[in-house]
C-alpha positions in Angstrom: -12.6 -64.8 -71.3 -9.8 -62.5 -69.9 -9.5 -65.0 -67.4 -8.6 -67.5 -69.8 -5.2 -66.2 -70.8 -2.6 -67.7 -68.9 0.3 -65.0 -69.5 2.7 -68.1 -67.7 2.1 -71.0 -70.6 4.9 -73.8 -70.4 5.9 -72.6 -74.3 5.9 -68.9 -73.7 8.9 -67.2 -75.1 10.4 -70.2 -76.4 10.1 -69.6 -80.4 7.4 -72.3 -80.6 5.5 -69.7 -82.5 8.4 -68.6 -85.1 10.2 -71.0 -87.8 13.5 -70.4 -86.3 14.8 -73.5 -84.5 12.4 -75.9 -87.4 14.8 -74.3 -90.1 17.6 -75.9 -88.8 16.0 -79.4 -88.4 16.4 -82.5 -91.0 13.4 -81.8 -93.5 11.7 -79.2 -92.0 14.8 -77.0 -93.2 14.4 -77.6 -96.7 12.3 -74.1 -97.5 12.8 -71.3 -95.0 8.9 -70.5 -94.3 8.6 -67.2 -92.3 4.9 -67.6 -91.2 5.8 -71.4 -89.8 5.8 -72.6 -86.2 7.9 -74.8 -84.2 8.2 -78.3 -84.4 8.2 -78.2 -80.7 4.7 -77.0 -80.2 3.3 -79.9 -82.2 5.7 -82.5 -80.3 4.4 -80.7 -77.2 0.6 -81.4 -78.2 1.2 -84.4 -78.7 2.6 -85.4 -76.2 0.2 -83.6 -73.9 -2.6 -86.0 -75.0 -0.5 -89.0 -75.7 -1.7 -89.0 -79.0 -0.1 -91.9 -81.0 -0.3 -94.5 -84.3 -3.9 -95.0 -83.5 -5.0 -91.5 -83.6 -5.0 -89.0 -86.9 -3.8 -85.1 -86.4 -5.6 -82.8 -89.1 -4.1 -79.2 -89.8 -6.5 -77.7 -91.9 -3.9 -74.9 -92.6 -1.3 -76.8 -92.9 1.3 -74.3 -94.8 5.0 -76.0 -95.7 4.0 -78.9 -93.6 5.1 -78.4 -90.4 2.6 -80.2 -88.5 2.2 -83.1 -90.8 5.9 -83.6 -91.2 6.4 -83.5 -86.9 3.7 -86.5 -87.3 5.3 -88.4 -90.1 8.1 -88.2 -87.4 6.9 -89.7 -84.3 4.4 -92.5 -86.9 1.1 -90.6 -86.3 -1.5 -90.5 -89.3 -1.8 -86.7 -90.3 -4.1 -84.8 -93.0 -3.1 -81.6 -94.2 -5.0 -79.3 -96.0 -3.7 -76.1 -97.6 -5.1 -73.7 -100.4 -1.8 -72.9 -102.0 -0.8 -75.2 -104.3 2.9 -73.8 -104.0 3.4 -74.6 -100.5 1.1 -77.4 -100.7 4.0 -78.9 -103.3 6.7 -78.3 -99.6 4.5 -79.9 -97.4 4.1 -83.0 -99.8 7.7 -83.0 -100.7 9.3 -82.3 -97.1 8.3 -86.3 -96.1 9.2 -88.4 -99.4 11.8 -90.7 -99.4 13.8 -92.0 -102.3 17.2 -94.1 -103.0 20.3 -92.1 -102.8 21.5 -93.3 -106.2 18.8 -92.1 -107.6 18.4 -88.4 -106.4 22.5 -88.1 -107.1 21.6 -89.4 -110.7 19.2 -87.3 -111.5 21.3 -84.1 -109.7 24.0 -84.4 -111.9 21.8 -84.5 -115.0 19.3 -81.4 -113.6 23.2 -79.7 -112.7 24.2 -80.3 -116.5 20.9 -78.4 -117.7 21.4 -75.8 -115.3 24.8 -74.9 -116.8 23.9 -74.8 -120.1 20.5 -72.9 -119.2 17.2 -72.4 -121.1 14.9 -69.2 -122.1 12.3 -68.7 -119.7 9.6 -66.8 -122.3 6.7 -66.9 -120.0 8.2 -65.1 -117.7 11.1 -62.9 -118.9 9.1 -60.0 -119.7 6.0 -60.3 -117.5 5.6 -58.3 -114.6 8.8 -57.8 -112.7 10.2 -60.9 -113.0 13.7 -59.5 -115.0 15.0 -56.3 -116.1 13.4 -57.7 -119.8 10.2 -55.9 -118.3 11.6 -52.6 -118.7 10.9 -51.9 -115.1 12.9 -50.0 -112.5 13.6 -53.2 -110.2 12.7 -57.0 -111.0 13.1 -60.0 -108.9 15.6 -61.8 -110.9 18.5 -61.0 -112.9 17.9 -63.1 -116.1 21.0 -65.4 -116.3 19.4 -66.3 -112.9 15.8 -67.3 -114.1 17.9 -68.6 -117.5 20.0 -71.1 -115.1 16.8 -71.8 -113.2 14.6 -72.7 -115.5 17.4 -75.1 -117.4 17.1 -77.3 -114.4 12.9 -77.1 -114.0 12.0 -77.1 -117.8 14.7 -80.8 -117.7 12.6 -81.6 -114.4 9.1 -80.6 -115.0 7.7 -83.3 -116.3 9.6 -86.5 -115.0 7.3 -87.9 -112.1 9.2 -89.4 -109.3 10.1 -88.6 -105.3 13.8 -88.0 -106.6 12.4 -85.3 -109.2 9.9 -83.3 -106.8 12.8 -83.1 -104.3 15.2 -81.4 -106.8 12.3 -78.8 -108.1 11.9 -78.1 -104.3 15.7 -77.6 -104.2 15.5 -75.5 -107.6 12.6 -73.4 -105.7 14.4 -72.8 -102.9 17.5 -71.8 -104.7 16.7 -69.4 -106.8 14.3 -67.5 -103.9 18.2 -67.1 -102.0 19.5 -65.2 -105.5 16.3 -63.5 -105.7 16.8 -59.1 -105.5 13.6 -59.3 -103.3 12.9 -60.8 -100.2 9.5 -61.5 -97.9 9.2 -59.0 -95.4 6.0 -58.7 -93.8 3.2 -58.3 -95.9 5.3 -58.2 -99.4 8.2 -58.6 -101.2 10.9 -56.1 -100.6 14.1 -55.2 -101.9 17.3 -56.2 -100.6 19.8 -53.0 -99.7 21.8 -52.5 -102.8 20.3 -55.2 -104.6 21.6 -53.9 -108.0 25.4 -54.0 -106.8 25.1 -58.0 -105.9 25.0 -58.7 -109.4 23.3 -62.2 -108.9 24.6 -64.6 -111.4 24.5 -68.4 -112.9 27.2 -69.1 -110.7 25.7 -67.7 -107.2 22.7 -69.8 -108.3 24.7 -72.9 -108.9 26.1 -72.4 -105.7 22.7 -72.3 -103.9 21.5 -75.1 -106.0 24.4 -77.2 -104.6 24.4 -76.5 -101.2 20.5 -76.9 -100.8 20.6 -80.3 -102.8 23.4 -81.5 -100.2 20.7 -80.5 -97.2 18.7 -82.6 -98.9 20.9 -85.7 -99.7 22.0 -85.5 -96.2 18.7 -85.3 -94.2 17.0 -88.6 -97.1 20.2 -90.3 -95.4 19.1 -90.0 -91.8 15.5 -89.8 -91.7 13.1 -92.2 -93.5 9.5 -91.3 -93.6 7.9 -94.3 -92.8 4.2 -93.0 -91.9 3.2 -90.3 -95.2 0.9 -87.4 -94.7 -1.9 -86.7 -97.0 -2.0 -83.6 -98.0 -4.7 -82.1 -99.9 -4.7 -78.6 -102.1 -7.8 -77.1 -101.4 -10.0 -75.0 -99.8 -10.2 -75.8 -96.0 -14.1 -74.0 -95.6 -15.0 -76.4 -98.5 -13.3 -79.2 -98.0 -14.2 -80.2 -94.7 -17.4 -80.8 -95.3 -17.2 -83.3 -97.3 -14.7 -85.2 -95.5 -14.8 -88.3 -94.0 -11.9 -88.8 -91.6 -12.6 -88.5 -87.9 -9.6 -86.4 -85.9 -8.2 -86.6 -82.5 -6.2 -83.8 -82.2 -5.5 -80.6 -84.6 -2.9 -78.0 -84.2 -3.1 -74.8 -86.7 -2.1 -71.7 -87.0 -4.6 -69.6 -89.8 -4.1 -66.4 -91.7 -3.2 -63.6 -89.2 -6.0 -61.1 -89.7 -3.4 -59.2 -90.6 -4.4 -57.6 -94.2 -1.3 -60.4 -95.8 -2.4 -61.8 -98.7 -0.6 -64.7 -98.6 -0.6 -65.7 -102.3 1.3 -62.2 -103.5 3.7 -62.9 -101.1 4.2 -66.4 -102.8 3.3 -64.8 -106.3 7.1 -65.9 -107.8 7.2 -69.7 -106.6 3.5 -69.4 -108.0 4.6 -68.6 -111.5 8.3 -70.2 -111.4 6.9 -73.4 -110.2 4.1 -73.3 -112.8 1.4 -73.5 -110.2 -0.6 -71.2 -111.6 0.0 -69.2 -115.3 -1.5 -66.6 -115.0 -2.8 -63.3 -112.9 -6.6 -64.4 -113.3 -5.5 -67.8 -111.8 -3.8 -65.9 -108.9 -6.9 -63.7 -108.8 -8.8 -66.8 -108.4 -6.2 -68.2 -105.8 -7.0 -65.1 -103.4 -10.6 -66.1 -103.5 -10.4 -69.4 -102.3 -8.8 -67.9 -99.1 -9.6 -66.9 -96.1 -10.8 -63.4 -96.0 -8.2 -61.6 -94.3 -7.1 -59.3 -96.7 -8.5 -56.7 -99.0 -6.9 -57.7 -102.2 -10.2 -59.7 -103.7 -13.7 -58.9 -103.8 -15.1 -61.5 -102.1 -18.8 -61.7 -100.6 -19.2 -59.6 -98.0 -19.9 -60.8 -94.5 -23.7 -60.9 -93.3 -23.5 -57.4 -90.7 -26.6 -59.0 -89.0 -25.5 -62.5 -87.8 -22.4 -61.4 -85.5 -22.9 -63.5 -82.1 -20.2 -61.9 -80.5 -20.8 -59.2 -78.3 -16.6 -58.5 -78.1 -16.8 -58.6 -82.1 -20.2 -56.5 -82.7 -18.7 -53.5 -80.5 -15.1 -53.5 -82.4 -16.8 -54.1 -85.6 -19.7 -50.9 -84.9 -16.2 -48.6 -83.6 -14.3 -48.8 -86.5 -17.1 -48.3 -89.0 -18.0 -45.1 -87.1 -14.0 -44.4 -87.3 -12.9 -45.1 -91.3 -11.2 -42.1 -91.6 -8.6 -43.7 -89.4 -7.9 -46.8 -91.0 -5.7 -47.3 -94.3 -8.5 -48.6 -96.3 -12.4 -48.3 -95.6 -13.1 -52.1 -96.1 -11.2 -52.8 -93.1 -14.6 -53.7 -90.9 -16.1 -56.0 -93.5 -12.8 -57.9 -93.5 -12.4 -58.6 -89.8 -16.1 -59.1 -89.8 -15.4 -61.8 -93.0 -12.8 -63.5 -91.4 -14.6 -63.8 -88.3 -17.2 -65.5 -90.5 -15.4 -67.8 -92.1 -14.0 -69.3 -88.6 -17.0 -69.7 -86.9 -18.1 -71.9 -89.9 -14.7 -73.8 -89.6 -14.7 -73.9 -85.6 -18.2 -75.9 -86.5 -16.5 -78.5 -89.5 -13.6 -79.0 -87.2 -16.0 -80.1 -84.0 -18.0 -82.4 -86.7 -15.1 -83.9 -88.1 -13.4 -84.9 -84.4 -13.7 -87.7 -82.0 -14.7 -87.5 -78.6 -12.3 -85.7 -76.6 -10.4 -84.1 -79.6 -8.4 -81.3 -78.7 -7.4 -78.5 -80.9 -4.7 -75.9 -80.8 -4.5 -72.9 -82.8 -1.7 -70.5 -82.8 -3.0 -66.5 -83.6 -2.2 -62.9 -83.3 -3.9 -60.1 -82.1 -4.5 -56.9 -84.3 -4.3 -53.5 -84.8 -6.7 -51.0 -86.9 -7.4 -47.7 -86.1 -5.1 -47.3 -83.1 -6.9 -50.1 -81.2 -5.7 -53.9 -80.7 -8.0 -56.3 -82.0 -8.3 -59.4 -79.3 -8.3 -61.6 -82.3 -7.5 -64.5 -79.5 -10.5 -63.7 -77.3 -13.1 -63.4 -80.3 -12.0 -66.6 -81.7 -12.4 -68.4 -78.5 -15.8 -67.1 -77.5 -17.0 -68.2 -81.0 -15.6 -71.4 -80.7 -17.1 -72.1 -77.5 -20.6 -71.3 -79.3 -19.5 -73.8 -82.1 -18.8 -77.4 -80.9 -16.0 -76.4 -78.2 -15.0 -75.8 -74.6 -12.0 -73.2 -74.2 -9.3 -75.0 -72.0 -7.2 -71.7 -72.0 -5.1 -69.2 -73.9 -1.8 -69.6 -73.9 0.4 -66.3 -74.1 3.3 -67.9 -76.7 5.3 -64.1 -76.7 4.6 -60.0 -77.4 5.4 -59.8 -81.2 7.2 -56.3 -82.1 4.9 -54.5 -84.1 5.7 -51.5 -86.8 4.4 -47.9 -85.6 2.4 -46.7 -88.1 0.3 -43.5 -88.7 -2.7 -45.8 -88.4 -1.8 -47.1 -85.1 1.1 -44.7 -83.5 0.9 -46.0 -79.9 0.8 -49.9 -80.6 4.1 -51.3 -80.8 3.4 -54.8 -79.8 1.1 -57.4 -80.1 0.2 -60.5 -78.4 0.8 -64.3 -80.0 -0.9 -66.5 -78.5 -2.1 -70.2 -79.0 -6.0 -70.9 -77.9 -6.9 -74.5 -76.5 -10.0 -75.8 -77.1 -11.4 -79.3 -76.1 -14.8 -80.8 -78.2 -17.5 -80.6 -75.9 
């Protein structure tokens, strides 16, 4: 497999593998999404196999939409399918159009509610969500959440393109005014969060300037070709679909320990995507098992069919005391699990000659890198696939920590695969 990774790829060290050039594009800029790709790697893709109107692209973790949205672009059919109904709601919203008039109409009227505010009870003294919770830090500062949820509460319940793109902007607005920000695997802090004194006004301000991004970018691009995009769960949902695929591009949880949905927890709650922490409890269920934060069914220690993966898995078990939490093993075994059932739905549900790129990390427990990469490819190749290669995209930085002292970087890669 070694011989596989080609450490010279055409995209390596070009940010195809980070959200930074896509949040400055039309659309794709409308909700900064940290775990995001380029737009360029899915151009490239496609334009590698010359895929075009005839075809259908599938991402089957599809995220804020990047993949589906680059097809919308160039008039390609695209499914998406994403577990969290949060960025599900960006992906769907990122490629509807509407009528100027319209979206400035209802602007000023969400503006005017805004201003005058509304009492946010749900959330105003649960968990962390304002200093109303009697904690020590909370995310928002309540005449932020009060401005907030004037707008969304006016919103909420009118159905239209112009009304799901002014939530989105509401969403994205009151994340920038937050006292927290993503970082990693969680929410964290911002230095001297209590001296910014977030108010109405620095959330107006936001609201303003990310409604204009949007005004602007419904000017210039029209969305002729829409995505479907489907909130569920991709290890269920695939097999009961009916589409056929020519070419997918993906990037899936990093098995990296992130769950995913408590990093989204507050668009989860201020959206109304979920109501409550069962609901959230049930979310992390329905995802892949990369993290430790649910007790999902454990992985079958007798069916591993990877050599690479059965001698990493048999290491660290003998070696618990040297990771940060002793269900580490049954998760990489778990998530392993769960691809080699998608690798198998993917292959089923493609053409002939469908390609499919997927965009993963490498790992570290226990002061050893897992070759997530290399495990993934030799169980796709015993699934329905031929590996073309693996593409080296960069090194990512990695934190030191006790757990793994003399791993400071980590290899991104994207793996190419052709249906046998």
């Amino acid at each position: 497999m070694n011989s596989y990774i080609n450490n010279s790829f055409k995209l390596k060290d070009k940010d195809a593998s980070s959200f930074i050039e896509a949040n400055q594009l039309p659309r794709h800029r409308w909700y900064y999404y940290k775990e995001g790709f380029s737009p360029n790697l899915v151009k490239d893709a496609i334009e590698t196999y010359e895929i075009n109107s005839k075809n259908i692209i599938l991402d089957p973790f599809n995220g804020s939409g990047t993949v589906t949205l680059t097809a919308s672009e160039h008039n390609i059919p695209s499914v998406g399918i994403e577990v969290n109904p949060f960025t599900s709601f960006i992906s769907k919203t990122k490629t509807l159009n509407t009528k100027k008039k319209v979206l400035s109409e209802l602007f000023e009227k969400t503006y005017e509610q805004v201003n005058s505010g509304n009492n946010f009870p749900e959330l105003e003294t649960y968990s962390t969500f304002t200093e109303l919770s009697n904690k020590k830090k909370w995310l928002f500062n309540l005449e932020v959440l009060r401005a907030f949820y004037g707008g969304y509460s006016f919103i909420e319940n009118i159905k239209s393109n112009a009304s799901e793109l002014i939530k989105l902007a509401l969403l994205t607005s009151i994340m920038e005014v937050s006292n927290a920000k993503k970082d990693g695997k969680c929410l964290r802090y911002k230095p001297k969060w209590q001296e910014k004194k977030y108010n109405k006004k620095d959330f107006i301000k936001a609201f303003i300037k990310n409604y204009i991004k949007i005004e602007q970018d419904i000017k210039i691009s029209n969305i002729k070709q829409q995505p479907f995009i489907h909130n569920s769960d991709t290890r269920t949902f695939l097999k009961k679909n009916n589409d056929k695929f020519d070419l997918i591009i993906t990037s899936p949880p990093y098995l990296n320990t992130f769950d995913y949905t408590d990093i989204y927890r507050p668009e989860l709650f201020l959206g109304k995507f979920i109501l409550n922490s069962d609901a959230l409890y049930q979310l992390r269920l329905k995802t892949i098992r990369s993290h430790i934060q649910a007790k999902w069914k454990l992985p079958n220690t007798n069916n591993i069919d990877s050599i690479l993966l059965n001698d990493i898995f048999k290491r660290l078990s003998k070696n618990k005391e040297l990771l940060m939490h002793p269900r580490i093993p049954q998760m990489i075994l778990a998530y392993f699990e769960d691809m080699k059932l998608i690798f198998g739905d993917l292959s089923n549900n493609s053409n002939k000659n469908a390609h499919l790129w997927m965009v993963v990390s490498n790992s570290a427990y226990a002061n050893e890198e897992i070759p997530v990469d290399l495990i993934l490819a030799d169980i796709a190749t015993k699934n329905g696939w031929k590996l073309k290669e693996i593409g080296v995209l960069r090194e990512i930085r990695k934190r030191k920590t006790k757990y793994s002292p003399d791993i400071d970087t980590l290899r991104e890669s994207v793996i190419i695969l052709e249906k046998r």
